[in-house]
C-alpha positions in Angstrom: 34.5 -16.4 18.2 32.4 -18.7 19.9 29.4 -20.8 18.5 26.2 -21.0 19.6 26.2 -24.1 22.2 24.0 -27.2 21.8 21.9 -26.5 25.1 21.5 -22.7 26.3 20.5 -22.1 29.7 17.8 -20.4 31.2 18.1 -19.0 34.6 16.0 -20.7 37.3 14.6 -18.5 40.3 16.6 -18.9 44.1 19.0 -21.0 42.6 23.0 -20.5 42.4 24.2 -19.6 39.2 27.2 -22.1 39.5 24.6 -25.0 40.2 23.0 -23.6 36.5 24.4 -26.4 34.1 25.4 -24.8 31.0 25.1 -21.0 32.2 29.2 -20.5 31.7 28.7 -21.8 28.1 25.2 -19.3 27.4 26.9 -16.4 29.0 30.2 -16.5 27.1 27.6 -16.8 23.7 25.9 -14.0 24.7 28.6 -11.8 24.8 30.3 -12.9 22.0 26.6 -12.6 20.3 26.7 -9.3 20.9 30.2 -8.2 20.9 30.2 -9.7 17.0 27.2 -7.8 15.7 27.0 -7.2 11.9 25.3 -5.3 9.5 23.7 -6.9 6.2 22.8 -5.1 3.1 21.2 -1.6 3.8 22.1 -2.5 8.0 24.7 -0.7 9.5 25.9 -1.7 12.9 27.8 1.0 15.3 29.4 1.5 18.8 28.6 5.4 19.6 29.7 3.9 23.2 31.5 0.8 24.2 27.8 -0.6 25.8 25.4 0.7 23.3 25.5 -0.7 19.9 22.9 1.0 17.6 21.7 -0.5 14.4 20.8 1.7 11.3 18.3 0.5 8.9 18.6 3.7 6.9 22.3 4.1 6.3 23.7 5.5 3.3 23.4 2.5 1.1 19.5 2.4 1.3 17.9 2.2 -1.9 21.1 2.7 -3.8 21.1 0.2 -6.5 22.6 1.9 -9.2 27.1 2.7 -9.4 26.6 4.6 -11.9 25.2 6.3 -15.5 27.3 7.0 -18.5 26.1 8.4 -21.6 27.0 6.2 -24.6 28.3 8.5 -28.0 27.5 7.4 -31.5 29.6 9.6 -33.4 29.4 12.9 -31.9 26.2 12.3 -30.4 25.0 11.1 -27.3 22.6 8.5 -28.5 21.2 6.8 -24.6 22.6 6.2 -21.1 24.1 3.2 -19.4 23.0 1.7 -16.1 25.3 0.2 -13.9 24.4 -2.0 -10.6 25.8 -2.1 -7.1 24.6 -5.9 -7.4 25.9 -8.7 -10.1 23.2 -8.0 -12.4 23.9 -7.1 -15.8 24.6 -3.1 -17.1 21.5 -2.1 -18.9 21.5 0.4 -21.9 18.8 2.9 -22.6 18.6 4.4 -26.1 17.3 8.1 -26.4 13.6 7.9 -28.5 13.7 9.3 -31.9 11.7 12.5 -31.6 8.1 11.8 -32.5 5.9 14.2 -31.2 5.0 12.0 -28.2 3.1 9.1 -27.6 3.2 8.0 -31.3 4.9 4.8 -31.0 8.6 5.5 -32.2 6.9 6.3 -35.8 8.9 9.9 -37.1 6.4 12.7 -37.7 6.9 16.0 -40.1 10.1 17.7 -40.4 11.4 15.4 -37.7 15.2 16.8 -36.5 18.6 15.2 -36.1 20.9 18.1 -34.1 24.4 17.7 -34.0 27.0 18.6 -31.5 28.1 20.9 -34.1 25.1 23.3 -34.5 23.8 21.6 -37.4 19.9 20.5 -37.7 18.7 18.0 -40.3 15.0 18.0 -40.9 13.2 14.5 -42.7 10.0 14.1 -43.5 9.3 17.5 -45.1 5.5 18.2 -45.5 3.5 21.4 -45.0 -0.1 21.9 -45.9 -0.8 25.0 -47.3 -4.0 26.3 -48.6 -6.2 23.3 -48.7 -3.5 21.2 -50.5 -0.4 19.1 -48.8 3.3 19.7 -49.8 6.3 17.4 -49.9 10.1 18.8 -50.1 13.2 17.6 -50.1 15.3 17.2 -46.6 16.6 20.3 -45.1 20.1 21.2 -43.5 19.5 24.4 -41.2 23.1 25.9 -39.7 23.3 28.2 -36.5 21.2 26.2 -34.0 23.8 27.1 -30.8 23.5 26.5 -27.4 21.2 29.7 -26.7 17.7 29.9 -26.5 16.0 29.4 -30.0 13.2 28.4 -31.9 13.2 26.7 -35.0 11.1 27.7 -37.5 9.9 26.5 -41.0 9.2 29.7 -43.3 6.9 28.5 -46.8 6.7 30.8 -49.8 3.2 30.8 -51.9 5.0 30.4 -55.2 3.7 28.0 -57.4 4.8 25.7 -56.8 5.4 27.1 -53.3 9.1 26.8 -52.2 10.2 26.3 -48.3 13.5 27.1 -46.2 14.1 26.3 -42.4 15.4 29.0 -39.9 16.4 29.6 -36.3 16.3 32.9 -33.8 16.4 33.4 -30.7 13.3 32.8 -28.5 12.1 36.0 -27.8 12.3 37.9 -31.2 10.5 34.8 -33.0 7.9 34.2 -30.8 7.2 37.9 -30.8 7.2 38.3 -34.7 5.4 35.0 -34.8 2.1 36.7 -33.0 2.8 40.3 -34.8 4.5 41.4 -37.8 5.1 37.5 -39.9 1.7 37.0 -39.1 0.1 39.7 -41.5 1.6 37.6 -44.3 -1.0 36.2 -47.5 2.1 35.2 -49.6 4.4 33.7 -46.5 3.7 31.0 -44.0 6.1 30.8 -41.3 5.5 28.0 -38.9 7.4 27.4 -35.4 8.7 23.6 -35.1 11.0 23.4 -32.5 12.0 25.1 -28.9 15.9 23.9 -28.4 17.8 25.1 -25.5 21.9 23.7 -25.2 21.8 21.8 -27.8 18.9 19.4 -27.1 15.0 20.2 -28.0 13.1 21.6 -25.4 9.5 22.3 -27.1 8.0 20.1 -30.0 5.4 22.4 -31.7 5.0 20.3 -34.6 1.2 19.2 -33.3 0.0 22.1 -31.9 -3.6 22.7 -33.0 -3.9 24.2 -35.9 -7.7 25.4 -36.4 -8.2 27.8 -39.3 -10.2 31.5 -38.2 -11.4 34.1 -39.7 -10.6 37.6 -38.3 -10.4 41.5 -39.0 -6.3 42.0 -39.7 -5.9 43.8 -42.7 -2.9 41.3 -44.1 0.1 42.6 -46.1 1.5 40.3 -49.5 5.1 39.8 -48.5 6.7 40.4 -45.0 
């Protein structure tokens, strides 16, 4: 390959070409110039034919800076993804957010969930409101929350004192009964918490508004 020669020429009008000093150095450059064309990053140099090289600014590497994404497991969950370069800089992990309800600074909220690759769905954080007063319980373990298309519901007994379980079904029964039959209840509260789809939650209803109305039902004492 040759290099690029201390003094390139430039071609004078009505004059020989051999009397051009340093044209035979320049030419030979010139071709070799050309004939050694490269790509650089995101560049792609081709030949389609032996006297037309084209060069591709949008080749297949454009914009890709990332090899690859692997989900990291804790246990039997999958607890955040890992970032890895096409480039020397460093893989970067990114935890999944502890459910919170959204735009409430990592902080858990009410029955906030755990689900487990097993079905099983831990609820923390325990507190209903019912009547005008506020109720705290203890954890609960709710089994049965497959891969299908459920909601999650938390169902509140007016006892005194008033006693709650957690339960699951799929989507369109509950959501059905939730605007029908469980509604004409005085002595039971059900309220829907979670929309979960495969295993992960699709829907948080935990902060839906919840105004208080007066209406014309003619409500039952027990479902």
């Amino acid at each position: 390959m040759a290099t690029r020669p201390g003094t390139l020429c430039q071609l004078e009008k009505d004059k020989l070409i051999s009397l051009q000093e340093g044209f035979a150095d320049t030419f030979n450059w010139a071709v070799q110039s050309i004939a050694n064309l490269k790509g650089g990053e995101n560049c792609e140099v081709s030949w389609p034919t032996d006297d037309t090289p084209t060069i591709d600014c949008t080749s297949q590497e454009t914009g890709k800076a990332v090899y690859d994404v692997l989900s990291a497991v804790d246990g039997n969950d999958i607890s955040g993804l890992t970032i890895q370069y096409v480039d020397d800089r460093e893989e970067k992990f990114i935890p999944f957010p502890a459910l919170s309800g959204g735009g409430r600074g990592g902080l858990p909220g009410p029955f906030e969930v755990t689900l487990s690759s097993g079905g099983a769905a831990t609820f923390t954080n325990c507190v209903l409101r019912i009547a005008r007063a506020y109720f705290f319980f203890q954890d609960q373990i709710l089994l049965g929350v497959d891969g299908t298309d459920q909601i999650i519901y938390v169902r509140a007994e007016h006892t005194d004192p008033p006693t709650i379980s957690v339960g699951c079904g799929d989507y369109a029964t509950v959501s059905y009964n939730l605007g029908n039959s469980w509604s004409n209840c005085l002595s039971t509260t059900i309220t829907p918490l979670y929309r979960t789809l495969s295993g992960q939650v699709k829907c948080d209803y935990r902060y839906m508004m919840n105004i208080q109305a007066y209406d014309a039902r003619n409500y039952s004492n027990s479902i």
